[in-house]
Gaussian input, Z-matrix of N, CA and C with variables (Angstrom, degrees):
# hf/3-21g

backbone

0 1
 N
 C     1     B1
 C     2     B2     1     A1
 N     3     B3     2     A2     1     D1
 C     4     B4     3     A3     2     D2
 C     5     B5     4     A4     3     D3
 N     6     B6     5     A5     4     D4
 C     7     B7     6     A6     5     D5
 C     8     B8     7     A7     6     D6
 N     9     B9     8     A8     7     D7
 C    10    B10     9     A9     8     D8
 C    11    B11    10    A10     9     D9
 N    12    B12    11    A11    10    D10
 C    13    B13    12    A12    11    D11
 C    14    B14    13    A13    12    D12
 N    15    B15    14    A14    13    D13
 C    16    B16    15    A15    14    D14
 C    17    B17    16    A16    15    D15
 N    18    B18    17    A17    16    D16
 C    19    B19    18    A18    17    D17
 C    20    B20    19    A19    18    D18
 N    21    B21    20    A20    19    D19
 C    22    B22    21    A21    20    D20
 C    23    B23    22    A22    21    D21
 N    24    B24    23    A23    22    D22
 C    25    B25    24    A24    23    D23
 C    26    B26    25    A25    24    D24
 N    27    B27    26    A26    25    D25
 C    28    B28    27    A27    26    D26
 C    29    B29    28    A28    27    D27
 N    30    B30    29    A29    28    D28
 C    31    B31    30    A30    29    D29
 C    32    B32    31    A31    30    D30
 N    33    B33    32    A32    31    D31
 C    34    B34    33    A33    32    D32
 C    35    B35    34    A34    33    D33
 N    36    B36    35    A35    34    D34
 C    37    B37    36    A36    35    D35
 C    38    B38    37    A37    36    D36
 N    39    B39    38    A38    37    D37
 C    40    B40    39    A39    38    D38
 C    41    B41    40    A40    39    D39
 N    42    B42    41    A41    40    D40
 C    43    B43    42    A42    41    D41
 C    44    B44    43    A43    42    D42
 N    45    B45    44    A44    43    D43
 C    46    B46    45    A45    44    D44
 C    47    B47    46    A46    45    D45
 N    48    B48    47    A47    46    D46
 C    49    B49    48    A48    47    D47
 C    50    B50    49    A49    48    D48
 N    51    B51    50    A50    49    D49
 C    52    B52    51    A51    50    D50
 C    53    B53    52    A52    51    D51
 N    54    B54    53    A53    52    D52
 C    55    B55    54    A54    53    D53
 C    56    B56    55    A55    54    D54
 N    57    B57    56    A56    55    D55
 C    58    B58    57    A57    56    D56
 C    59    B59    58    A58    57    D57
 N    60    B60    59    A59    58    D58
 C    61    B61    60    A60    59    D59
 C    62    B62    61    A61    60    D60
 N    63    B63    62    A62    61    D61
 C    64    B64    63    A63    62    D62
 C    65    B65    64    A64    63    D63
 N    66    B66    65    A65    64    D64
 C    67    B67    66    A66    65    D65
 C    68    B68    67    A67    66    D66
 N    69    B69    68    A68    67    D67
 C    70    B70    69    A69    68    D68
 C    71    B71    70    A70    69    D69
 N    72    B72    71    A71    70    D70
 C    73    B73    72    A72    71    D71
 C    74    B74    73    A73    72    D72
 N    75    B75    74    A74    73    D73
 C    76    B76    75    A75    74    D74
 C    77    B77    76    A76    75    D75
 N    78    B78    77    A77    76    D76
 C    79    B79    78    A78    77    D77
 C    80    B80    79    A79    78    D78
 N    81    B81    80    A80    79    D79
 C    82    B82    81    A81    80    D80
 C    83    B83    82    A82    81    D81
 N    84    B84    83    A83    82    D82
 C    85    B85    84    A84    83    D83
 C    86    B86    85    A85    84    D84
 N    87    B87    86    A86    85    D85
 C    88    B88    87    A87    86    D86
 C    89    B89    88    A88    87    D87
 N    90    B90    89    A89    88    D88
 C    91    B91    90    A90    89    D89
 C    92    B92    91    A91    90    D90
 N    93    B93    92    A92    91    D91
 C    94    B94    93    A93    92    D92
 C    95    B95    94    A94    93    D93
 N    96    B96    95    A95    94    D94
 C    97    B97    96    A96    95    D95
 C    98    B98    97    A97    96    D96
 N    99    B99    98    A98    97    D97
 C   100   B100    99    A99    98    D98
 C   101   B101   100   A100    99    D99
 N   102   B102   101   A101   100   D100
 C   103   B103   102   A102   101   D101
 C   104   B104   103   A103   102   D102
 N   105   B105   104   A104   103   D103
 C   106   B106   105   A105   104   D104
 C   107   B107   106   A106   105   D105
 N   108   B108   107   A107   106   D106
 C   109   B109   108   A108   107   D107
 C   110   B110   109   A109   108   D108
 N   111   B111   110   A110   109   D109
 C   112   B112   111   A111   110   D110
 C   113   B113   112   A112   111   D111
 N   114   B114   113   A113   112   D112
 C   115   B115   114   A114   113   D113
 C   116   B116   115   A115   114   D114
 N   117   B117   116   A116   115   D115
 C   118   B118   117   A117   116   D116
 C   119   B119   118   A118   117   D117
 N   120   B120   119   A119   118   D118
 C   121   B121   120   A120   119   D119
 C   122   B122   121   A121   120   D120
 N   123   B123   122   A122   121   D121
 C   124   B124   123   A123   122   D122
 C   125   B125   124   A124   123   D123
 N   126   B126   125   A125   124   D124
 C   127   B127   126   A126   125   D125
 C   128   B128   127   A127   126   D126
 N   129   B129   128   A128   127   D127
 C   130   B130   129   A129   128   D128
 C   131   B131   130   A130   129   D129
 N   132   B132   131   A131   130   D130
 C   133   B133   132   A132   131   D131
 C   134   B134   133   A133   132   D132
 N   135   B135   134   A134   133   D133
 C   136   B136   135   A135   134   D134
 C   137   B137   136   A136   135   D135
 N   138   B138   137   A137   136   D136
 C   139   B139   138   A138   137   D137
 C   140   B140   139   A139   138   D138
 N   141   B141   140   A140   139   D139
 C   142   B142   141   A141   140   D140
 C   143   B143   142   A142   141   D141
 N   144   B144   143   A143   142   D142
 C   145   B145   144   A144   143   D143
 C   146   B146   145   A145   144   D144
 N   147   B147   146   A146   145   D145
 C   148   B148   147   A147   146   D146
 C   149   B149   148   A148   147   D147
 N   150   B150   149   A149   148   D148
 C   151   B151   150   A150   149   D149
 C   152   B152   151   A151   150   D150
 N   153   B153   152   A152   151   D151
 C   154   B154   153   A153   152   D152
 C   155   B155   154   A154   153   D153
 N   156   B156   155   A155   154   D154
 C   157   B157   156   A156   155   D155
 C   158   B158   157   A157   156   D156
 N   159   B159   158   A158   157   D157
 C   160   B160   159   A159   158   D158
 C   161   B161   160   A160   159   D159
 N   162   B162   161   A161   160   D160
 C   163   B163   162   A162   161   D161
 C   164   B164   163   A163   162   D162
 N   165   B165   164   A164   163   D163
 C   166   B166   165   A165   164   D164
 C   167   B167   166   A166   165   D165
 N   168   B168   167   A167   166   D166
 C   169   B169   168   A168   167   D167
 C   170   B170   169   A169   168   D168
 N   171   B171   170   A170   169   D169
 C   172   B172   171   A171   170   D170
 C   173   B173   172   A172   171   D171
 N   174   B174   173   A173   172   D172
 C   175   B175   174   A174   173   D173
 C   176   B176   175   A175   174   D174
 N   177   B177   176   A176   175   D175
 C   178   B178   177   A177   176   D176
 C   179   B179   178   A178   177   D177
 N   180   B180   179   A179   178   D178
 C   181   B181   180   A180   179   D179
 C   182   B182   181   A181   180   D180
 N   183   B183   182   A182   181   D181
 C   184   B184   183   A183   182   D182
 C   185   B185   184   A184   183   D183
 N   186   B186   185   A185   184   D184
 C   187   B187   186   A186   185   D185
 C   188   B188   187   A187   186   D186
 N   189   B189   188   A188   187   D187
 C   190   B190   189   A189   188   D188
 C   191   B191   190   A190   189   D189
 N   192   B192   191   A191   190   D190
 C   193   B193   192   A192   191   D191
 C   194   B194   193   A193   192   D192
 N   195   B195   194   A194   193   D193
 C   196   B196   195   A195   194   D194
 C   197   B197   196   A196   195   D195
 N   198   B198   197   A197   196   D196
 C   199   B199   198   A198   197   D197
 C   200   B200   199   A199   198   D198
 N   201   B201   200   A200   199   D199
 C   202   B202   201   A201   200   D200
 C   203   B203   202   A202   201   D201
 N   204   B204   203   A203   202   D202
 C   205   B205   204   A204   203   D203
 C   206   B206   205   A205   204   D204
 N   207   B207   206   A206   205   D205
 C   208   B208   207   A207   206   D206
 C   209   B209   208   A208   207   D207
 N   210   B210   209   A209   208   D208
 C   211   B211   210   A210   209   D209
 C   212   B212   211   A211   210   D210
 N   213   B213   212   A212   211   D211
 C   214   B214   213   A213   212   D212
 C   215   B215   214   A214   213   D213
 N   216   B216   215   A215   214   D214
 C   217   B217   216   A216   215   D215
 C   218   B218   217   A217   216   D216
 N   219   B219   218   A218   217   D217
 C   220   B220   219   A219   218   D218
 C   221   B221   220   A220   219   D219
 N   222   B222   221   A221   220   D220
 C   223   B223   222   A222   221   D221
 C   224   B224   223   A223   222   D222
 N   225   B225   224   A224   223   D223
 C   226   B226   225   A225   224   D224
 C   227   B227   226   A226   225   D225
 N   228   B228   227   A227   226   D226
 C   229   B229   228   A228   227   D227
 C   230   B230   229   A229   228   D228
 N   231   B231   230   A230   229   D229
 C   232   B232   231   A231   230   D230
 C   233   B233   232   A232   231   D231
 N   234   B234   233   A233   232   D232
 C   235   B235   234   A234   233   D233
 C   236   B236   235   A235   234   D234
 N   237   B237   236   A236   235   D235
 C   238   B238   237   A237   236   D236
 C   239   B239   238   A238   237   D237
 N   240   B240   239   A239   238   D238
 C   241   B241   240   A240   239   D239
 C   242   B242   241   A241   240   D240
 N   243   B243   242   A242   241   D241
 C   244   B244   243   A243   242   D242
 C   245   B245   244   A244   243   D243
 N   246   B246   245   A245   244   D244
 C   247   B247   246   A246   245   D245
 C   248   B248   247   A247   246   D246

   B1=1.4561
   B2=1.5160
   B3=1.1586
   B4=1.3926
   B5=1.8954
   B6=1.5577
   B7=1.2855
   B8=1.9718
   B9=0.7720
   B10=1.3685
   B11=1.7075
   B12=1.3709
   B13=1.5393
   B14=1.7881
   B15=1.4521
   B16=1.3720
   B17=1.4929
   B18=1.2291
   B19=1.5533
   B20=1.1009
   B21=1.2415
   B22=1.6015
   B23=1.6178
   B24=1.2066
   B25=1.3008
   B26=1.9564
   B27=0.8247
   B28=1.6881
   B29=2.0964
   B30=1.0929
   B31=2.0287
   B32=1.4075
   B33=1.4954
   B34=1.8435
   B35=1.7077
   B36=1.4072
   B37=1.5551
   B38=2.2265
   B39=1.8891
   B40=1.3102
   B41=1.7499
   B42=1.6234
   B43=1.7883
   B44=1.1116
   B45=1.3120
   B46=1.8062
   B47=1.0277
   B48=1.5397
   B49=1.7109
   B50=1.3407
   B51=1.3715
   B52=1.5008
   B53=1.7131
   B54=0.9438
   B55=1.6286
   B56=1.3699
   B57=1.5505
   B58=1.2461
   B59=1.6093
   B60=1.5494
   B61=1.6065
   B62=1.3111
   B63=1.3681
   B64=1.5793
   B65=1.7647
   B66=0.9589
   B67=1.4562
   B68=2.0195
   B69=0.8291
   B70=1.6301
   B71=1.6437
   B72=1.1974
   B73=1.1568
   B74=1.8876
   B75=1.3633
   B76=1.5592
   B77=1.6607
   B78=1.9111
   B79=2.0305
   B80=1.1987
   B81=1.2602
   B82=1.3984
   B83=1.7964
   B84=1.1246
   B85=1.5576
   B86=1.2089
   B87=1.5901
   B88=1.2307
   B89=1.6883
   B90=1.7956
   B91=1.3422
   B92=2.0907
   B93=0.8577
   B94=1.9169
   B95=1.1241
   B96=1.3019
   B97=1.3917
   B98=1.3360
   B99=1.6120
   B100=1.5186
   B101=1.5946
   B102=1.3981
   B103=1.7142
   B104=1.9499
   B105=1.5944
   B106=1.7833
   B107=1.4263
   B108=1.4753
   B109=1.1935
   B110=1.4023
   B111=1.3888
   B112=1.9442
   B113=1.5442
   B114=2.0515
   B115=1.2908
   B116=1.8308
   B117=0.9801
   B118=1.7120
   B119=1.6957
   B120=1.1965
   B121=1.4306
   B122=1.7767
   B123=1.6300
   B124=1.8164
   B125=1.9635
   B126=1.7366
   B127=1.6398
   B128=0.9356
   B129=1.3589
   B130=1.4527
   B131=1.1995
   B132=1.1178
   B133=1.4183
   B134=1.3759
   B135=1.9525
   B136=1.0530
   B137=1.5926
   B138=1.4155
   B139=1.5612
   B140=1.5398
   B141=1.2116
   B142=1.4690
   B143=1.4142
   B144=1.2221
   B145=1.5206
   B146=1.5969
   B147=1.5617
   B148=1.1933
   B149=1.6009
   B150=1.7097
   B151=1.4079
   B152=1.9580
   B153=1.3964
   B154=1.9444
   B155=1.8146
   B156=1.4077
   B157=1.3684
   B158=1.6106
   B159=1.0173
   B160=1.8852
   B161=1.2336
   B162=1.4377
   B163=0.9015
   B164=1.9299
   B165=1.3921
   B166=1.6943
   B167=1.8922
   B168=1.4560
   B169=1.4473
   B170=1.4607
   B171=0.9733
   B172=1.9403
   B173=1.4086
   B174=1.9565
   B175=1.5673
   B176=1.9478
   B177=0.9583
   B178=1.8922
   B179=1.7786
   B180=1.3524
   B181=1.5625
   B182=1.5159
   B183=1.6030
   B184=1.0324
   B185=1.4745
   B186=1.6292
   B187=1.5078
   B188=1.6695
   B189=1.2023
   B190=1.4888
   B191=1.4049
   B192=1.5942
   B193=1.4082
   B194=1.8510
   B195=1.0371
   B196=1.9151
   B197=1.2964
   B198=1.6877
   B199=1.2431
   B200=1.7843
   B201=1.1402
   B202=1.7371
   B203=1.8281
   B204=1.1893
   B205=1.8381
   B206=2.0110
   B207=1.9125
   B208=1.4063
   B209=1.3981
   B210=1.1571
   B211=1.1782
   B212=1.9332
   B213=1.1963
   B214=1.2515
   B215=1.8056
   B216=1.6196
   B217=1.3671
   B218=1.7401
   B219=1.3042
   B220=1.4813
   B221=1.6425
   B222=1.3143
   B223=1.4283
   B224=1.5211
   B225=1.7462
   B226=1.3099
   B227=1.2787
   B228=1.4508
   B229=1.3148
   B230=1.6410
   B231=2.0130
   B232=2.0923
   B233=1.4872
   B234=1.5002
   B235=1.8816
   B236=1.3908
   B237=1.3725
   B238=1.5199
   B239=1.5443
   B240=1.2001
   B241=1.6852
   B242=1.6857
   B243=1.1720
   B244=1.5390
   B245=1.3402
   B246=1.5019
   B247=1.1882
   B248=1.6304
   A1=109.72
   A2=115.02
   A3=124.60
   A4=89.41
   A5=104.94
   A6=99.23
   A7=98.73
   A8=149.00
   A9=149.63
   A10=92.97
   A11=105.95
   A12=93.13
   A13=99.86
   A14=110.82
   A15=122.20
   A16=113.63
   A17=104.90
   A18=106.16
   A19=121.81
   A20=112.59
   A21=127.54
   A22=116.36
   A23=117.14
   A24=103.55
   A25=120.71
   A26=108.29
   A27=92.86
   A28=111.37
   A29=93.41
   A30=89.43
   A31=98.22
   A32=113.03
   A33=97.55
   A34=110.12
   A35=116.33
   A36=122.18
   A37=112.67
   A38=77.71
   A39=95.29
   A40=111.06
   A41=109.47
   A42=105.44
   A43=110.65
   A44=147.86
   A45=116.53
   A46=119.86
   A47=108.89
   A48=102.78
   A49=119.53
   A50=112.26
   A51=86.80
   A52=131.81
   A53=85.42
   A54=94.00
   A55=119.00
   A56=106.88
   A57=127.39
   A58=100.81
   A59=113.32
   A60=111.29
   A61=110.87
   A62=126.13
   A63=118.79
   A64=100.52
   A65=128.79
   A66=135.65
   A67=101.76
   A68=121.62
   A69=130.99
   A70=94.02
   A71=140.80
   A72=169.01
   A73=103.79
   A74=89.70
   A75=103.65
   A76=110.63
   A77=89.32
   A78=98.77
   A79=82.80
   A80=160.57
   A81=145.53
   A82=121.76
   A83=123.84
   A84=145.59
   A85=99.48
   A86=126.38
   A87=120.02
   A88=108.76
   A89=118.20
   A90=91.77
   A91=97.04
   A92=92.41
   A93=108.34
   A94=104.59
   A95=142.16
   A96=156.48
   A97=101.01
   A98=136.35
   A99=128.66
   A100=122.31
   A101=111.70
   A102=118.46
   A103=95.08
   A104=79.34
   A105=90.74
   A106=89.39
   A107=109.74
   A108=149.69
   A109=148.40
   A110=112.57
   A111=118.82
   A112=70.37
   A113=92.94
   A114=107.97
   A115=87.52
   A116=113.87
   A117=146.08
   A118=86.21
   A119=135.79
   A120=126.05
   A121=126.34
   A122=84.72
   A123=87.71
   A124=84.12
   A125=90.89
   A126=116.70
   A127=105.61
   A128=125.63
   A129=153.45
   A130=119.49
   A131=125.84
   A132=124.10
   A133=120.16
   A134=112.18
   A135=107.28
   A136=140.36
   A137=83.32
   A138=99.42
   A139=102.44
   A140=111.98
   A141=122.95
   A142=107.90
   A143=115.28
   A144=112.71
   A145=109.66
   A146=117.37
   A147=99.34
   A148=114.85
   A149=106.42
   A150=104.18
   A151=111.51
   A152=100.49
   A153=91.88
   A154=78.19
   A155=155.12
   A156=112.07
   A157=87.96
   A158=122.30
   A159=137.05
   A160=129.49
   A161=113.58
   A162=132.99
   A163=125.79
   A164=93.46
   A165=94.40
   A166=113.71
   A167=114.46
   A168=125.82
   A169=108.55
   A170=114.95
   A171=121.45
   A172=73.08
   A173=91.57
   A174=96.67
   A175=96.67
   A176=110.81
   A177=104.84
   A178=88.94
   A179=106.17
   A180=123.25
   A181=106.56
   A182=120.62
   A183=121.44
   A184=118.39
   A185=121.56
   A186=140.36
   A187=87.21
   A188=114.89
   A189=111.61
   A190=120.46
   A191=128.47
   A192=109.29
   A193=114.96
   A194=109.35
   A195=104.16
   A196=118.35
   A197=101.37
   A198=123.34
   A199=115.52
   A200=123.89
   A201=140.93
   A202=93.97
   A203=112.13
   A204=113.03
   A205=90.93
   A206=101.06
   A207=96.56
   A208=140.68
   A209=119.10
   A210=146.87
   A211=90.93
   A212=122.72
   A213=146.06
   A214=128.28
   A215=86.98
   A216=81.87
   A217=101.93
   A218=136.09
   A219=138.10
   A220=90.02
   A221=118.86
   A222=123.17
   A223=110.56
   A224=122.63
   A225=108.35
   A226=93.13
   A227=160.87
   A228=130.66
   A229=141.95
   A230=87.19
   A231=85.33
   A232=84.25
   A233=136.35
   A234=125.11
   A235=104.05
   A236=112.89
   A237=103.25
   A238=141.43
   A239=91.16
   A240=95.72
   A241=116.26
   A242=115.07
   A243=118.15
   A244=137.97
   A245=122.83
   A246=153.28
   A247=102.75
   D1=151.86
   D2=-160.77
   D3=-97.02
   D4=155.73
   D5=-166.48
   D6=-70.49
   D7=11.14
   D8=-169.64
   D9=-103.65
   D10=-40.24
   D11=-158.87
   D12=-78.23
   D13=-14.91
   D14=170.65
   D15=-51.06
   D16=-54.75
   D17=-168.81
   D18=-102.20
   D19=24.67
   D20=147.93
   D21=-125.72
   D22=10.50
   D23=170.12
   D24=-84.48
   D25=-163.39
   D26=-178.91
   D27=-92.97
   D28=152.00
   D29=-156.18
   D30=-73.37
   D31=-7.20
   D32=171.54
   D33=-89.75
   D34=-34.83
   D35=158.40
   D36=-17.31
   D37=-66.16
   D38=-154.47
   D39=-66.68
   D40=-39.13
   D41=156.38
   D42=-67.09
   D43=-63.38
   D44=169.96
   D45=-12.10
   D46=-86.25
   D47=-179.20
   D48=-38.21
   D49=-48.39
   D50=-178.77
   D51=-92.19
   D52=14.01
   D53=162.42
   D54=-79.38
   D55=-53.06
   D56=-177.23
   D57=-49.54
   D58=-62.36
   D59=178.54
   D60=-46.19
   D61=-41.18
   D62=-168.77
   D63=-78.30
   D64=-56.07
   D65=174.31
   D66=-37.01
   D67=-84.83
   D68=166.06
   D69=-18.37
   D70=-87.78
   D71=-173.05
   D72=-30.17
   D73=-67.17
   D74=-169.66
   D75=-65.62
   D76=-18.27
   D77=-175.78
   D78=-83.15
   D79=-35.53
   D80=-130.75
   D81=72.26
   D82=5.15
   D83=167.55
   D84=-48.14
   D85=102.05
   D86=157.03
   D87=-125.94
   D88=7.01
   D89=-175.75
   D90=-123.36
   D91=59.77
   D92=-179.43
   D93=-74.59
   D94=-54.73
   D95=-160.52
   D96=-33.68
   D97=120.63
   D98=176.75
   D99=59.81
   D100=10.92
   D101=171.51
   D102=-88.01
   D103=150.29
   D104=174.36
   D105=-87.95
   D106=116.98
   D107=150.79
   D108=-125.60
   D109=132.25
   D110=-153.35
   D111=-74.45
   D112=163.19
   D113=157.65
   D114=-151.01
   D115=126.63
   D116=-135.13
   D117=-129.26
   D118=102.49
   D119=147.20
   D120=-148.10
   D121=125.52
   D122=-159.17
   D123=-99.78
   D124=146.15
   D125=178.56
   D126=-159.08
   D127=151.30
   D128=174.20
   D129=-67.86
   D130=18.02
   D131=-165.24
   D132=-61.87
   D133=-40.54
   D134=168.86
   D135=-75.90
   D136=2.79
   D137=179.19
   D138=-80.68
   D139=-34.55
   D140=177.58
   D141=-62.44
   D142=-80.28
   D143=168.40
   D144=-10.12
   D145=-58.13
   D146=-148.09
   D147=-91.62
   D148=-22.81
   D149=171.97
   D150=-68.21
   D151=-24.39
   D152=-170.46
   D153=-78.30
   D154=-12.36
   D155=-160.03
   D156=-110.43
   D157=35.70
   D158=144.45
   D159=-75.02
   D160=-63.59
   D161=157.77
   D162=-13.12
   D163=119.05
   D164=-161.99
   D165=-68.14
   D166=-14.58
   D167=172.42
   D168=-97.13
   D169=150.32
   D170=-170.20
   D171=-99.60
   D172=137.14
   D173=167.70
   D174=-108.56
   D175=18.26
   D176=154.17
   D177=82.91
   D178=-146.70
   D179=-159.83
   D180=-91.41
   D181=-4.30
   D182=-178.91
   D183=-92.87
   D184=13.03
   D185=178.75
   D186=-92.93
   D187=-64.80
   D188=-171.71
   D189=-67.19
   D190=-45.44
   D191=170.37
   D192=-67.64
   D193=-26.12
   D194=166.91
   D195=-36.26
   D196=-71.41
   D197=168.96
   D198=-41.84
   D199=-69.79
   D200=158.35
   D201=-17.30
   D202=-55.35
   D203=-132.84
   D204=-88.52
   D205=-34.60
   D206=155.25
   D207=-52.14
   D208=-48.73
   D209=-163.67
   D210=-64.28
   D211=-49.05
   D212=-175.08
   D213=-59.64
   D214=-17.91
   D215=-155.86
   D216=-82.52
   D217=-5.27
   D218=168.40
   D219=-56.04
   D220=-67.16
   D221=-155.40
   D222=-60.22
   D223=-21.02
   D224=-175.01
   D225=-110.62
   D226=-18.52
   D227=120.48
   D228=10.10
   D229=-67.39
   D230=-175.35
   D231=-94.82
   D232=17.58
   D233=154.77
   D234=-77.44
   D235=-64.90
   D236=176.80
   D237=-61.75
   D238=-26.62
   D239=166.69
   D240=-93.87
   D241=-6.08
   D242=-168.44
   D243=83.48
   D244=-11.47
   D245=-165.80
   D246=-47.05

């Protein structure tokens, strides 16, 4: 990701990735690129969903892409690394 796409992506996206890079890194993993590889990631999202749709103020379209952008973050992982 280009540093722009960094600082607009969502801030739990962006510690994944970089965990993931340091984890890869710290194993010594440098030939991943295009290997069939799991990408495994457990989040709360629906827990999220369900305490904001309590909440006595509608928080609008930004309950559902939260929720959406969780659900997501395995898939933009094995996007950015290639997996």
């Amino acid at each position: 990701m280009t540093k722009s796409d960094l600082d607009h992506c969502d801030p739990q996206l962006r510690l994944l990735l970089e965990d993931v890079h340091k984890s890869l890194k710290d194993a010594g993993e440098v030939d991943y690129h295009g290997k069939p590889i799991g990408c495994y990631v457990g989040t709360f999202g629906h827990e999220r969903l369900e305490m904001s749709s309590k909440e006595p103020q509608p928080n609008g379209t930004q309950t559902a892409l939260a929720s959406s952008i969780n659900l997501m973050l395995a898939n933009g992982v094995s996007n950015e690394f290639n997996f």
